[in-house]
PALUMGU-973805 format. One record per residue: residue number from 1; residue in one letter; x, y, z of N, C-alpha, C in turn. Coordinates in steps of 0.2 Angstrom, whole numbers, plus 5000, padded with zeros to 4 digits. Layout:
<pts>
+-----+-----+------+------+------+------+------+------+------+------+------+
:   n : res :  n_X :  n_Y :  n_Z : ca_X : ca_Y : ca_Z :  c_X :  c_Y :  c_Z :
+-----+-----+------+------+------+------+------+------+------+------+------+
: NUM :   A :    X :    Y :    Z :    X :    Y :    Z :    X :    Y :    Z :
...
+-----+-----+------+------+------+------+------+------+------+------+------+
</pts>
This chain:
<pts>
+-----+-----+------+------+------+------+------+------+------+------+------+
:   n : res :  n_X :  n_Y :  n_Z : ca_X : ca_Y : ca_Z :  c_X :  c_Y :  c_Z :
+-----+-----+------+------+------+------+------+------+------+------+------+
:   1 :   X : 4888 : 4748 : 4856 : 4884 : 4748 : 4849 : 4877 : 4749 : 4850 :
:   2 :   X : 4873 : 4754 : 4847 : 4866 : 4753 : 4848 : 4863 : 4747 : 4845 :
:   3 :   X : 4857 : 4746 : 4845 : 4850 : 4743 : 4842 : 4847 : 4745 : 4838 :
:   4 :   X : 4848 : 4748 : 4835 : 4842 : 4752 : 4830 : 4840 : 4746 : 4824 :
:   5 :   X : 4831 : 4749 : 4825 : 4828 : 4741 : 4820 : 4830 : 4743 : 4815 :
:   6 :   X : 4828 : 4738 : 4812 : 4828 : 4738 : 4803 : 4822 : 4742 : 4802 :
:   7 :   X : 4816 : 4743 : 4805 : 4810 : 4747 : 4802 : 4813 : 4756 : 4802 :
:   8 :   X : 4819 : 4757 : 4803 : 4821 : 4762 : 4805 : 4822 : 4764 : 4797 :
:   9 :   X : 4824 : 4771 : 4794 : 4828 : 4773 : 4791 : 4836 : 4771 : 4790 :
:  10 :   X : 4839 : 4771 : 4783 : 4844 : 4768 : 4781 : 4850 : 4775 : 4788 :
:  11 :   X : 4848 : 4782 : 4786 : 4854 : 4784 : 4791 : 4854 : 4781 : 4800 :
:  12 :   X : 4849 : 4781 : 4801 : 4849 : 4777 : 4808 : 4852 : 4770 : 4806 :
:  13 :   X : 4851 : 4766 : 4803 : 4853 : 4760 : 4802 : 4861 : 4761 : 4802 :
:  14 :   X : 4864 : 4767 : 4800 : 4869 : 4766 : 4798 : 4873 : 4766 : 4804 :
:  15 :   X : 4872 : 4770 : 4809 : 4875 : 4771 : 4815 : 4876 : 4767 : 4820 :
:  16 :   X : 4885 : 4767 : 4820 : 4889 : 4758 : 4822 : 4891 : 4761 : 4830 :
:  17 :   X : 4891 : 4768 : 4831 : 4895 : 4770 : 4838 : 4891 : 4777 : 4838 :
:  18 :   X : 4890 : 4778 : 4846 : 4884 : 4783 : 4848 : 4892 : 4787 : 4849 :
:  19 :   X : 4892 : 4794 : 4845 : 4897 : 4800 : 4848 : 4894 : 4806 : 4852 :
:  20 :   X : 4898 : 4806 : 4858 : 4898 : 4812 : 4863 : 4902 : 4815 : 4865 :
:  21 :   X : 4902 : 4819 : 4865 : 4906 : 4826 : 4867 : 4905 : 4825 : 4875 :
:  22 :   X : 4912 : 4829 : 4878 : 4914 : 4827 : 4884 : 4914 : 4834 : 4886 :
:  23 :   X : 4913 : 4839 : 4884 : 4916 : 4846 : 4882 : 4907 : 4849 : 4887 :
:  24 :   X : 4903 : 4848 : 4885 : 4896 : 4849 : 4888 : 4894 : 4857 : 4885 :
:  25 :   X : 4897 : 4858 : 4879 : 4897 : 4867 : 4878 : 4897 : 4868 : 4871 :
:  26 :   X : 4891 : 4870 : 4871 : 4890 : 4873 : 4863 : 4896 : 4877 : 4859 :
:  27 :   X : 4900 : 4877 : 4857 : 4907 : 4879 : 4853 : 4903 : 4888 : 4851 :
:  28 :   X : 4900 : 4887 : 4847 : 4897 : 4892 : 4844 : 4894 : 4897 : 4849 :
:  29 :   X : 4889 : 4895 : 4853 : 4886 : 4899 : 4856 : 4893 : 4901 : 4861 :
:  30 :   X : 4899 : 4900 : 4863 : 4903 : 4903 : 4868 : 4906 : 4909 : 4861 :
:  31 :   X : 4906 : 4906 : 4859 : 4912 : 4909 : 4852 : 4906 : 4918 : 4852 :
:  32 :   X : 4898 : 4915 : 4851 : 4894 : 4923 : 4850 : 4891 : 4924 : 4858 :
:  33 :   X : 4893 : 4922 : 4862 : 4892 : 4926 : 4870 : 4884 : 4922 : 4869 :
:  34 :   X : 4882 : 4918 : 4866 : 4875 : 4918 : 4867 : 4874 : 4909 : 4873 :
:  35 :   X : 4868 : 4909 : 4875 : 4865 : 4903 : 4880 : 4864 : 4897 : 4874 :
:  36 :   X : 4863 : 4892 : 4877 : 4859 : 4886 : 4874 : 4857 : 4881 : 4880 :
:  37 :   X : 4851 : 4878 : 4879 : 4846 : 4876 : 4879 : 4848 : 4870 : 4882 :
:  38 :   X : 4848 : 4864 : 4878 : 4852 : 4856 : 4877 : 4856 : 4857 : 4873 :
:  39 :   X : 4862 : 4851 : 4872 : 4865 : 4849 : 4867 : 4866 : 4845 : 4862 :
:  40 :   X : 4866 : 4842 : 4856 : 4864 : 4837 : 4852 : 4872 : 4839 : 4850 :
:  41 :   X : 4874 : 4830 : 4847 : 4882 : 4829 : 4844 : 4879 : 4826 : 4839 :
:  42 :   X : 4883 : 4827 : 4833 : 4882 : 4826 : 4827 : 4886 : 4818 : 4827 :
:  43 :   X : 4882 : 4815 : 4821 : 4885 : 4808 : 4823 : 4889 : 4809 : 4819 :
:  44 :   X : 4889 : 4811 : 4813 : 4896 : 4811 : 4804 : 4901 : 4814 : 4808 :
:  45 :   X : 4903 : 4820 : 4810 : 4907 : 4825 : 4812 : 4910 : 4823 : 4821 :
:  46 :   X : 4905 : 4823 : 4824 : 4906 : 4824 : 4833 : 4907 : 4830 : 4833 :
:  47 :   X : 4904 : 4836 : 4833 : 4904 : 4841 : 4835 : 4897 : 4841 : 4840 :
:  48 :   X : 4898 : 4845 : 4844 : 4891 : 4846 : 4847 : 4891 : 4853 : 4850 :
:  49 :   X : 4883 : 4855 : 4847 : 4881 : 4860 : 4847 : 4873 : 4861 : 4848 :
:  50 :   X : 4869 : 4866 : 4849 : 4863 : 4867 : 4853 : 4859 : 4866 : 4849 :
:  51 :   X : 4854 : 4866 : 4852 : 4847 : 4860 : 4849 : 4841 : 4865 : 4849 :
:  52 :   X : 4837 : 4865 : 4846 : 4832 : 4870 : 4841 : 4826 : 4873 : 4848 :
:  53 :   X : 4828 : 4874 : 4854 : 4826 : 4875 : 4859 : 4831 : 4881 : 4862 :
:  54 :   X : 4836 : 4882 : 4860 : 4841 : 4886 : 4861 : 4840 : 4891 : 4854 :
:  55 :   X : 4842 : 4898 : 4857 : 4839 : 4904 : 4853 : 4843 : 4905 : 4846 :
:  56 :   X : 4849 : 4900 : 4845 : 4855 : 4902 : 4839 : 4852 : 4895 : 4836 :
:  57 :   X : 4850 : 4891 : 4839 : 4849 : 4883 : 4834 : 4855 : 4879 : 4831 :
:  58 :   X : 4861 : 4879 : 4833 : 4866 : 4878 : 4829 : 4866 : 4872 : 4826 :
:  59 :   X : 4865 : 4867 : 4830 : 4863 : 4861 : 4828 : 4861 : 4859 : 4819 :
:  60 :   X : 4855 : 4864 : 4820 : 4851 : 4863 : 4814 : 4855 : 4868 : 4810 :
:  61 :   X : 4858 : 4874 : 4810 : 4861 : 4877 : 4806 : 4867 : 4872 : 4802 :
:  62 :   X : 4870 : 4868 : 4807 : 4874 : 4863 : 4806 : 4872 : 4856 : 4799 :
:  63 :   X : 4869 : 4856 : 4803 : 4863 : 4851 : 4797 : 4864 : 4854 : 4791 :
:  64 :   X : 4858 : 4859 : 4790 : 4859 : 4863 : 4784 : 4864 : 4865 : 4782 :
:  65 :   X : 4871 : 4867 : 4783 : 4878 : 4868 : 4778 : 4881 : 4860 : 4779 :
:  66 :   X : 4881 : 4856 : 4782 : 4884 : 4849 : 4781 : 4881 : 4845 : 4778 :
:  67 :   X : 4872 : 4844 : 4779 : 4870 : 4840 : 4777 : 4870 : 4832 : 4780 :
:  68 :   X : 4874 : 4833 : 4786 : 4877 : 4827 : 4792 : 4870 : 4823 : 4795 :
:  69 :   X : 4866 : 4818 : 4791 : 4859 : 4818 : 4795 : 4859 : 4815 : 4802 :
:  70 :   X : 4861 : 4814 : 4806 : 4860 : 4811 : 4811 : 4863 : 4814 : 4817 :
:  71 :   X : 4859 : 4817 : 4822 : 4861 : 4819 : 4828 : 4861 : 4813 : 4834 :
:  72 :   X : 4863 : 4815 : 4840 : 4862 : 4810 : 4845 : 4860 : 4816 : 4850 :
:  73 :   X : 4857 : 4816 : 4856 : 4855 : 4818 : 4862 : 4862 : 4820 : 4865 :
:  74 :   X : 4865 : 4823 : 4867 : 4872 : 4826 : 4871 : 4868 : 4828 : 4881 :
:  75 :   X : 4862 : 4825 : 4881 : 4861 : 4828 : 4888 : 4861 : 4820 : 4892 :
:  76 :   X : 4864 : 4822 : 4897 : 4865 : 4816 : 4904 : 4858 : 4813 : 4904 :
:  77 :   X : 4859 : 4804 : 4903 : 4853 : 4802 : 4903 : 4849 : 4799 : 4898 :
:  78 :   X : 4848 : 4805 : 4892 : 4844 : 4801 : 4886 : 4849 : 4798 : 4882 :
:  79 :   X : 4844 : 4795 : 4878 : 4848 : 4791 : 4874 : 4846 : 4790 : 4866 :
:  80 :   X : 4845 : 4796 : 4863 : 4839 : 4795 : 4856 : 4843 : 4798 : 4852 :
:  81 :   X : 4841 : 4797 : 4844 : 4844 : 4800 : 4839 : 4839 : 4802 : 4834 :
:  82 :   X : 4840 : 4806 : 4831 : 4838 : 4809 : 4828 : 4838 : 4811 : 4817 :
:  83 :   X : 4835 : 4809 : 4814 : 4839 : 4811 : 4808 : 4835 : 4815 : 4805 :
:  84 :   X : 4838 : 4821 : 4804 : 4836 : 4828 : 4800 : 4831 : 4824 : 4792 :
:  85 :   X : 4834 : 4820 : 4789 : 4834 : 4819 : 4782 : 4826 : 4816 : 4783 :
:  86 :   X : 4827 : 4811 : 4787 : 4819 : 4807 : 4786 : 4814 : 4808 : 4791 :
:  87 :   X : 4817 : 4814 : 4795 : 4812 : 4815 : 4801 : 4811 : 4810 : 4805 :
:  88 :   X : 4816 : 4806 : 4807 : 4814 : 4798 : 4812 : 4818 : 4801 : 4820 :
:  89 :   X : 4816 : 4798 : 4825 : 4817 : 4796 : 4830 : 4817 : 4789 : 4832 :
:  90 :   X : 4824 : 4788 : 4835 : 4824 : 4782 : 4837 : 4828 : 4782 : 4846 :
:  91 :   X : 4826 : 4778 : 4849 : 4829 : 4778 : 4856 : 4835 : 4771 : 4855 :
:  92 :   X : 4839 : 4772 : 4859 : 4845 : 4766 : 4858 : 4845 : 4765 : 4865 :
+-----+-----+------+------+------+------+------+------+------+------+------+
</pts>
C-alpha cells in the first residue's frame, strides 16, 4: 500500500494498491507498428501504455477519452504517480 500525504490531491489520496502491468509493452504502439519511450499504467483501468516522450503519447490519449486521473511509473525502479486532473506528482 503506498504513503501518499494528505497535502496531496483527493485522486492521489485515493490510490489503496499501486497497479503494474507485467506485459512491459505498449498495446497500442505494437497494434500501430510504432516505438515507445517509457511506460506508465493507468491506476482506474491497468492498462499500460507510453508516456508523452514516446511519439504516439498513448498514455495521455488515454486520459483524454477516459478521464482515468492517475498514472503510475511502469519503468523498473521508480516509483511515482502522477494525476493528469490536478497536475501533482507524488513518489510512494
Amino acid at each position: 500500500m503506498p504513503q501518499i500525504d494528505s497535502s496531496f490531491c483527493a485522486h492521489l489520496q485515493d490510490i489503496t494498491e499501486i497497479k503494474i502491468s507485467d506485459d512491459h509493452v505498449c498495446e497500442e504502439c505494437i497494434k500501430q507498428g510504432t516505438t515507445w519511450f517509457h511506460l506508465r499504467t493507468c491506476q482506474t483501468c491497468g492498462v499500460t501504455l507510453c508516456c508523452d516522450q514516446s511519439p504516439q503519447q498513448h498514455m495521455t490519449k488515454h486520459y483524454h477519452a477516459t478521464q482515468h486521473p492517475v498514472i503510475a511509473s511502469a519503468q523498473p525502479g521508480e516509483r511515482w504517480l502522477w494525476c493528469y486532473v490536478d497536475e501533482e506528482f507524488a513518489e510512494y
